[in-house]
N, CA, C and O atoms as a GROMACS GRO file, in nm:
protein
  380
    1UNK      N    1  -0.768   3.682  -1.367
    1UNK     CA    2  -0.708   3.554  -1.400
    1UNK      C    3  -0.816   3.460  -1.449
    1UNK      O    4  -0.898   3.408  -1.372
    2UNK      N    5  -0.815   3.446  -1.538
    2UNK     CA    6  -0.890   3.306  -1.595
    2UNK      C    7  -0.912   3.199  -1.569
    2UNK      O    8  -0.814   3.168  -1.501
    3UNK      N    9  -0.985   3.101  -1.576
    3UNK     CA   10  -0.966   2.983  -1.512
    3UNK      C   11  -1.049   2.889  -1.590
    3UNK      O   12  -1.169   2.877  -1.615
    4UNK      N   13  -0.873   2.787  -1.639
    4UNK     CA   14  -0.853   2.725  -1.725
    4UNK      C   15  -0.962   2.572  -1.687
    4UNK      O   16  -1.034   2.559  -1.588
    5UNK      N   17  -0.945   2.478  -1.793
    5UNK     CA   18  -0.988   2.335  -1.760
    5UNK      C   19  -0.957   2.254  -1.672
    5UNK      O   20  -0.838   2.227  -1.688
    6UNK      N   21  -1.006   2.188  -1.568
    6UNK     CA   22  -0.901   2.181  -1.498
    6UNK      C   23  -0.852   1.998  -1.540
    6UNK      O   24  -0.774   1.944  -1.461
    7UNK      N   25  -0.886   1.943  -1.622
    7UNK     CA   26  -0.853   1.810  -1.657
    7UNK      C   27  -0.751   1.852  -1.760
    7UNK      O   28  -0.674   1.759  -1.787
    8UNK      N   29  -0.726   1.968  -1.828
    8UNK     CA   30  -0.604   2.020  -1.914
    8UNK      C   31  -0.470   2.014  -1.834
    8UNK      O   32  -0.356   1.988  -1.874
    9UNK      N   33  -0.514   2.044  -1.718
    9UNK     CA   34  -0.361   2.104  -1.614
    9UNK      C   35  -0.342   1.964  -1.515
    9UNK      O   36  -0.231   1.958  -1.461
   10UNK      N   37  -0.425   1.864  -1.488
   10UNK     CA   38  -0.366   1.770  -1.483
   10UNK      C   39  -0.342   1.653  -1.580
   10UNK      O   40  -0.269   1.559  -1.551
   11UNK      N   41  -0.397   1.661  -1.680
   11UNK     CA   42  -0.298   1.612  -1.832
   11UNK      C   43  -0.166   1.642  -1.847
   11UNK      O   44  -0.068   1.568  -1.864
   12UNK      N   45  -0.184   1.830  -1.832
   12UNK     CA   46  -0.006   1.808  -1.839
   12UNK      C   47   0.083   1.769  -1.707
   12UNK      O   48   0.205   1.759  -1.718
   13UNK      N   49   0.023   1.747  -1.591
   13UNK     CA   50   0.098   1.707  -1.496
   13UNK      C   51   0.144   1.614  -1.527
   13UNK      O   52   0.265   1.601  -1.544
   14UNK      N   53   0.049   1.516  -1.543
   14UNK     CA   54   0.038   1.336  -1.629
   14UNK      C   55   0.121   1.337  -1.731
   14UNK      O   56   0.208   1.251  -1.740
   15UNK      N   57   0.102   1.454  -1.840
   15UNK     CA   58   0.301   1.441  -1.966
   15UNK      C   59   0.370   1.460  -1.872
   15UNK      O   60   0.398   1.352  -1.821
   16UNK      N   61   0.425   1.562  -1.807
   16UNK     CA   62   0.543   1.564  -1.731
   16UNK      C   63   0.584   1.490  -1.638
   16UNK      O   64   0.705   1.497  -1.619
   17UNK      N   65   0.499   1.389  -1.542
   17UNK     CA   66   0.540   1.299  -1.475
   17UNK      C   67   0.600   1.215  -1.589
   17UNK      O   68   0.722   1.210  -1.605
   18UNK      N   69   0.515   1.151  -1.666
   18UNK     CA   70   0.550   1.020  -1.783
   18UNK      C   71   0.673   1.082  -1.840
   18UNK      O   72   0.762   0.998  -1.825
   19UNK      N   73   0.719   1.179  -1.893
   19UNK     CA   74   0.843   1.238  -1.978
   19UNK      C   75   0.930   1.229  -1.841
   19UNK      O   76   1.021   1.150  -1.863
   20UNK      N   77   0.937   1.275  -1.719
   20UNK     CA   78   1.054   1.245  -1.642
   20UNK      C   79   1.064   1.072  -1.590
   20UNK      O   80   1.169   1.017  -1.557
   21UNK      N   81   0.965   1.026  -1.592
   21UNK     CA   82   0.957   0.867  -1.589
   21UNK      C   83   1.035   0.805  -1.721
   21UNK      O   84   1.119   0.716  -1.710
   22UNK      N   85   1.007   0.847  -1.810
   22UNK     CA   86   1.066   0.754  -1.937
   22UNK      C   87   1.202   0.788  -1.974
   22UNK      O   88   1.280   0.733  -2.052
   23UNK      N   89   1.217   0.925  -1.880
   23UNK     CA   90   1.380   0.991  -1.877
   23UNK      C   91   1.448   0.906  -1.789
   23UNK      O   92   1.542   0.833  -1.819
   24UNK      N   93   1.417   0.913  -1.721
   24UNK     CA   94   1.473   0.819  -1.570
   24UNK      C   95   1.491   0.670  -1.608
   24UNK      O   96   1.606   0.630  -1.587
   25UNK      N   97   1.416   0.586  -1.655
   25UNK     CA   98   1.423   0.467  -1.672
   25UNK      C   99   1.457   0.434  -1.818
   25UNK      O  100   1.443   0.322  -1.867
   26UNK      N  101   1.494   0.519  -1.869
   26UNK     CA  102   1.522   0.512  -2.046
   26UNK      C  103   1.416   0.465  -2.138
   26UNK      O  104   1.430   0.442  -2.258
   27UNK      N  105   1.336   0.456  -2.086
   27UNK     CA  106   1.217   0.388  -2.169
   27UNK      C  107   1.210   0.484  -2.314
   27UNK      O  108   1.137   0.429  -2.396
   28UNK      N  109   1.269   0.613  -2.364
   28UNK     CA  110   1.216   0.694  -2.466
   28UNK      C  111   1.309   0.604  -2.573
   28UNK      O  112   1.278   0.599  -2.692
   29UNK      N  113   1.444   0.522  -2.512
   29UNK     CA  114   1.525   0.446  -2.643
   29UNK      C  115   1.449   0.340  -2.634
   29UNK      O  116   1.524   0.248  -2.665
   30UNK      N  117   1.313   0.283  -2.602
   30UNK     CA  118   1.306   0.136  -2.644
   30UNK      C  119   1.192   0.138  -2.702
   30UNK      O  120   1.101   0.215  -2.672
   31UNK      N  121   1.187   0.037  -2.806
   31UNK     CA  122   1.064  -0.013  -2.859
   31UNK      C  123   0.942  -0.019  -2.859
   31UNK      O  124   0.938  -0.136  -2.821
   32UNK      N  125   0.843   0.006  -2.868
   32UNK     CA  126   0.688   0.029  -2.857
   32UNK      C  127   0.635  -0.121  -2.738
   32UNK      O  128   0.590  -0.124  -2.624
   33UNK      N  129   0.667  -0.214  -2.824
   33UNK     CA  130   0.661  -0.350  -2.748
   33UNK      C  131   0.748  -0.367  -2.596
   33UNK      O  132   0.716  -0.435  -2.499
   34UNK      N  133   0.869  -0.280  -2.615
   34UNK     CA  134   0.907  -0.366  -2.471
   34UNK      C  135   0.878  -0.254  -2.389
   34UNK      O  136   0.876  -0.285  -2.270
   35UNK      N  137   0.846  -0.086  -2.421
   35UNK     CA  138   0.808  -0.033  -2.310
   35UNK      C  139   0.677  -0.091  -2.269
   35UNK      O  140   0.647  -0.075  -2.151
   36UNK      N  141   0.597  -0.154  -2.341
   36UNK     CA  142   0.471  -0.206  -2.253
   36UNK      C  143   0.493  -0.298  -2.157
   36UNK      O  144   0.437  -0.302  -2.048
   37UNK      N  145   0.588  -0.382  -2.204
   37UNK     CA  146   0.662  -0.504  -2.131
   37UNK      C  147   0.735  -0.460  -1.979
   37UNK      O  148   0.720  -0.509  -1.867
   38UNK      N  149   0.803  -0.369  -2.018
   38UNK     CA  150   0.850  -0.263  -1.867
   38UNK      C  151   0.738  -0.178  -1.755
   38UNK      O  152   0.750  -0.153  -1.635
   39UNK      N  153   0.633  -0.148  -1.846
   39UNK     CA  154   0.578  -0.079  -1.755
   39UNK      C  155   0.457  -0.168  -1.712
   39UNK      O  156   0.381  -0.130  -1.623
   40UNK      N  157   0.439  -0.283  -1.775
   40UNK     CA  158   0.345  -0.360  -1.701
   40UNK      C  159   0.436  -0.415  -1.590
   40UNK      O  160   0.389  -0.402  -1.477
   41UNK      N  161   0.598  -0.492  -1.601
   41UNK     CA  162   0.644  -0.512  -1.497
   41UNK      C  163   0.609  -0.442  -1.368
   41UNK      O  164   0.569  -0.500  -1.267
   42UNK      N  165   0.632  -0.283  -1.385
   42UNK     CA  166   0.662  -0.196  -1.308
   42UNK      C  167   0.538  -0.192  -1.241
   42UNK      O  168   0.551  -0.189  -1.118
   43UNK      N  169   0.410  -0.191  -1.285
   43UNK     CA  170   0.265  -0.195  -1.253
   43UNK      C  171   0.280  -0.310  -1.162
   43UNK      O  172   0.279  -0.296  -1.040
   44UNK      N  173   0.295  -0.440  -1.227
   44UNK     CA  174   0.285  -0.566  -1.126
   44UNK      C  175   0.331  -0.529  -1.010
   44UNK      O  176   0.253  -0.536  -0.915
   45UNK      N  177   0.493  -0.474  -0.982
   45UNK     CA  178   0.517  -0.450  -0.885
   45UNK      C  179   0.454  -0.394  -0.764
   45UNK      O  180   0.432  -0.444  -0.654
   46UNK      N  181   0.424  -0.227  -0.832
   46UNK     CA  182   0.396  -0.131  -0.757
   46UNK      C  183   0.249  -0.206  -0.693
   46UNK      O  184   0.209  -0.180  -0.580
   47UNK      N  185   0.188  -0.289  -0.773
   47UNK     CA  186   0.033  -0.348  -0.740
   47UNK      C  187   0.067  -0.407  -0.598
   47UNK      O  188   0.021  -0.387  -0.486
   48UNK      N  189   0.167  -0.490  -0.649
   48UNK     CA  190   0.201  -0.644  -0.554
   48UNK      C  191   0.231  -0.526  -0.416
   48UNK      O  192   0.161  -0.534  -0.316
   49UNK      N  193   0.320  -0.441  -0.426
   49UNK     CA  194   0.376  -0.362  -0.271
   49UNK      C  195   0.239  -0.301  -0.241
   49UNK      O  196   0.206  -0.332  -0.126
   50UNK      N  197   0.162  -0.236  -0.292
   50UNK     CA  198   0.062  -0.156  -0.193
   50UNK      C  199  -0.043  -0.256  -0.124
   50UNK      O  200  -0.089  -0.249  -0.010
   51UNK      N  201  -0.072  -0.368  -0.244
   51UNK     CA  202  -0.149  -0.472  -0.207
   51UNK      C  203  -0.107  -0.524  -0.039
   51UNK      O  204  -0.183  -0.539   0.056
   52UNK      N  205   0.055  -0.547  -0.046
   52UNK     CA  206   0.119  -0.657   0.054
   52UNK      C  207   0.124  -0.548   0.149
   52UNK      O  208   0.131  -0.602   0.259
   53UNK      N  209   0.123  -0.423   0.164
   53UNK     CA  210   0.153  -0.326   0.289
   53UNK      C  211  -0.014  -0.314   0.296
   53UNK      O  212  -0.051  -0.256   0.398
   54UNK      N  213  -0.087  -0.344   0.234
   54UNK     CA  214  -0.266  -0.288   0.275
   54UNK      C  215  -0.308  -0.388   0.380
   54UNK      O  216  -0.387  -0.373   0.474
   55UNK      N  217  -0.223  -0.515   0.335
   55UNK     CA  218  -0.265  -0.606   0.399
   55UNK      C  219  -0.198  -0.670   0.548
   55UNK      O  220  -0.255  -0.688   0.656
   56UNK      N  221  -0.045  -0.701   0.506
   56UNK     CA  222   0.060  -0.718   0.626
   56UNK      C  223   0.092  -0.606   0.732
   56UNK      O  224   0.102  -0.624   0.854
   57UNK      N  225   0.111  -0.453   0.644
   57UNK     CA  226   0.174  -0.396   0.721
   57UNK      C  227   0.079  -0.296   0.821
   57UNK      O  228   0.132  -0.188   0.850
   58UNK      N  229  -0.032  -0.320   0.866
   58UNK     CA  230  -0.095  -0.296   0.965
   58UNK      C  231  -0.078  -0.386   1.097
   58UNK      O  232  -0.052  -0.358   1.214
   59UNK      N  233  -0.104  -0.503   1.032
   59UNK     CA  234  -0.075  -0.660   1.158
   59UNK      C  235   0.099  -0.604   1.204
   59UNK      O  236   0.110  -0.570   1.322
   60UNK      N  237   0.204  -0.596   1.132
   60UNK     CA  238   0.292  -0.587   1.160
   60UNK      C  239   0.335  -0.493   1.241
   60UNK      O  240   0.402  -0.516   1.342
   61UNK      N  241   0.297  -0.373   1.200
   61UNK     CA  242   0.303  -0.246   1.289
   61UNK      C  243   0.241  -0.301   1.435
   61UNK      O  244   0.312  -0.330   1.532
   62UNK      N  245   0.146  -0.306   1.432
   62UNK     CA  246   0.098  -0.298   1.550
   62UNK      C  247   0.167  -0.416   1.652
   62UNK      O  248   0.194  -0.391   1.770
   63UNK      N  249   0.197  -0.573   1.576
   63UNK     CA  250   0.313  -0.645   1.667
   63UNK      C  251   0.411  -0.571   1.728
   63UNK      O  252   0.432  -0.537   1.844
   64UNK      N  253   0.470  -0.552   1.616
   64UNK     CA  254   0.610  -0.428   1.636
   64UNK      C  255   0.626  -0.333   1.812
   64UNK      O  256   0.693  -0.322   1.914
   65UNK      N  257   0.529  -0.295   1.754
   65UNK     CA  258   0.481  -0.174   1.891
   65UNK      C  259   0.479  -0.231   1.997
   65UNK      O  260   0.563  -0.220   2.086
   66UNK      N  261   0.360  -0.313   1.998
   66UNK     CA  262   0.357  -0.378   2.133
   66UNK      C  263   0.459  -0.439   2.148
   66UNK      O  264   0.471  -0.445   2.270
   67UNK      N  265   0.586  -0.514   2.080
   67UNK     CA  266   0.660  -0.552   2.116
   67UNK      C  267   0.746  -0.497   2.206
   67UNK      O  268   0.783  -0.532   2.318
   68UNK      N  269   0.777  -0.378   2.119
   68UNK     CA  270   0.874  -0.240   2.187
   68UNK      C  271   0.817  -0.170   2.286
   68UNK      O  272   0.872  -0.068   2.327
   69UNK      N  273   0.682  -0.221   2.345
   69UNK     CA  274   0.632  -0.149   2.479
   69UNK      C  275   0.596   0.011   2.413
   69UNK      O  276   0.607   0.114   2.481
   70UNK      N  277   0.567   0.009   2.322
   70UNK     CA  278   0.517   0.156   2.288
   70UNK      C  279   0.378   0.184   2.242
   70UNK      O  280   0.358   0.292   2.187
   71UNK      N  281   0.258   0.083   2.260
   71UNK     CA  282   0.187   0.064   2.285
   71UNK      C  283   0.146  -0.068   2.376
   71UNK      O  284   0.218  -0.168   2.378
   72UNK      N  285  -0.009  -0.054   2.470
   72UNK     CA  286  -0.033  -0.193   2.549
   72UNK      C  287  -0.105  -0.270   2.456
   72UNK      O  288  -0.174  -0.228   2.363
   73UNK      N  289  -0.078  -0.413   2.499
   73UNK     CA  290  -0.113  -0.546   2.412
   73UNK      C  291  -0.210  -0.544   2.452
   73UNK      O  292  -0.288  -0.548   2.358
   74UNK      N  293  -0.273  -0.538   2.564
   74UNK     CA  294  -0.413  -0.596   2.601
   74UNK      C  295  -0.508  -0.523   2.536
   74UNK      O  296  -0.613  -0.582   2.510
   75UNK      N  297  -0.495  -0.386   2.496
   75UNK     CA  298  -0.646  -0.357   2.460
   75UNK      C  299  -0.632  -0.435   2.257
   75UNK      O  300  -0.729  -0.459   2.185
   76UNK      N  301  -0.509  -0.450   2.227
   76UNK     CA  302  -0.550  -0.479   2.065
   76UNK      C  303  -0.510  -0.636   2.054
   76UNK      O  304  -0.421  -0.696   2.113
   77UNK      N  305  -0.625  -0.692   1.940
   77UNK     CA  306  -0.664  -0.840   1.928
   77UNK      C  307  -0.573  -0.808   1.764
   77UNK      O  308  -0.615  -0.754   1.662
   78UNK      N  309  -0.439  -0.868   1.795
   78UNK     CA  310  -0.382  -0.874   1.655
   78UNK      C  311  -0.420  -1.031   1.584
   78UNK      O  312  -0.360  -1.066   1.482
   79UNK      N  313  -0.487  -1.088   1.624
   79UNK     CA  314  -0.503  -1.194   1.496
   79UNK      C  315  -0.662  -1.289   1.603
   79UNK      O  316  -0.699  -1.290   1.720
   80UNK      N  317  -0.707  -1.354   1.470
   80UNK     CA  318  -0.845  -1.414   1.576
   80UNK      C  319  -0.734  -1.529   1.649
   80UNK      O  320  -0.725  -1.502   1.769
   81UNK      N  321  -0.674  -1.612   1.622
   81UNK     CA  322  -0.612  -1.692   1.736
   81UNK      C  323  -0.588  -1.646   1.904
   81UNK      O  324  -0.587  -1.710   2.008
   82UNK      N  325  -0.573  -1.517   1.874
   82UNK     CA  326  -0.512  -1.463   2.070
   82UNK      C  327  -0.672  -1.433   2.086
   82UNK      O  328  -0.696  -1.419   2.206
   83UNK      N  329  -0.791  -1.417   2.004
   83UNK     CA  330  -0.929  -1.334   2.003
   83UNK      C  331  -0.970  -1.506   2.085
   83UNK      O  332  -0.989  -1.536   2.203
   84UNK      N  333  -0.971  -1.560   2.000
   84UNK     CA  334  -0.997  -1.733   2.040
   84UNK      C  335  -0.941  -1.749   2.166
   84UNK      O  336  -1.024  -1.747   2.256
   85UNK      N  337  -0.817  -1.764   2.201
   85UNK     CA  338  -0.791  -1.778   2.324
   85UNK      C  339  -0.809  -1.700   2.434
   85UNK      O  340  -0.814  -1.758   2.543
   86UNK      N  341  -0.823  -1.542   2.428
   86UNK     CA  342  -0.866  -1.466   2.543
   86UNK      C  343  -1.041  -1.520   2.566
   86UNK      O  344  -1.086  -1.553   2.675
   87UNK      N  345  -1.092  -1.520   2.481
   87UNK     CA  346  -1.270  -1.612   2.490
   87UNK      C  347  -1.278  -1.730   2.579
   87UNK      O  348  -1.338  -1.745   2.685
   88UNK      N  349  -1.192  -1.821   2.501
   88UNK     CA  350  -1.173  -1.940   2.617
   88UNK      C  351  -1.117  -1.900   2.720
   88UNK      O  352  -1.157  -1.985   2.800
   89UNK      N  353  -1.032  -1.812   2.796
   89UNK     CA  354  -0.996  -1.778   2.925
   89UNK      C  355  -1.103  -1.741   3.038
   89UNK      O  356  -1.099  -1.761   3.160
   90UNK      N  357  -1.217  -1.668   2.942
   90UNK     CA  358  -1.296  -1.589   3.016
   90UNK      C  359  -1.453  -1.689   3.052
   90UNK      O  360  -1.525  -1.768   2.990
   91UNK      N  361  -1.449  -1.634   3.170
   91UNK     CA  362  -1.603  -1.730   3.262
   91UNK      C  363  -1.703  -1.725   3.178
   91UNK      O  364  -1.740  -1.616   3.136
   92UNK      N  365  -1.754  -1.820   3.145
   92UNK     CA  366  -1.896  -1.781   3.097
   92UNK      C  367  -1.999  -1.776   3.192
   92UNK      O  368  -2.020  -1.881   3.253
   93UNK      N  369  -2.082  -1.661   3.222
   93UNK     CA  370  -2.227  -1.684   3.283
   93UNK      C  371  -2.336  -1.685   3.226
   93UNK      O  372  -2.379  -1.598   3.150
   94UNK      N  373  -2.392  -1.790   3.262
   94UNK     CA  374  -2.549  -1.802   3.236
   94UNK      C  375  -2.634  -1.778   3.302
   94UNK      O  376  -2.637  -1.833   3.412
   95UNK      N  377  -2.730  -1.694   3.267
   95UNK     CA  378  -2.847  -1.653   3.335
   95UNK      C  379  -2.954  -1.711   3.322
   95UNK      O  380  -3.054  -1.671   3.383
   0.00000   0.00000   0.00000
């Protein structure tokens, strides 16, 4: 068995995703101009969701949990405000 390029065989992965993408969303009937217009939409989007779950949906999860008692609160500091206030709770000693 031979063994091909391997940036050839994911090129054509890359046509065949894009050809069932432009099947799916009709993009092969539209215009040069507005498929750019669609798929930058679609970009903004997909940006904006991974961005907003990279960022929220860790804090959230982990509220979540502890909420539902399926993990304990005390060992995780979900935001510096409770970090701030467990500090001020605690004695300070000086030596």
């Amino acid at each position: 068995m031979a063994i091909g390029n391997p940036f050839s065989s994911i090129a054509a992965k890359w046509r065949k995703f894009y050809l069932n993408y432009s099947m799916v969303t009709a993009l092969y009937m539209m215009e040069p101009a507005e498929r750019v217009v669609i798929n930058t939409i679609v970009i903004i989007m997909l940006t904006t969701m991974l961005y907003s779950s990279w960022v929220y949906l860790p804090h959230y999860t982990l509220k979540t949990l502890a909420f539902m008692g399926i993990i304990s609160p005390e060992g995780i500091i979900l935001d510096d405000e409770e970090e701030l206030a467990v500090a001020a709770e605690e004695p300070h000693v000086e030596l």
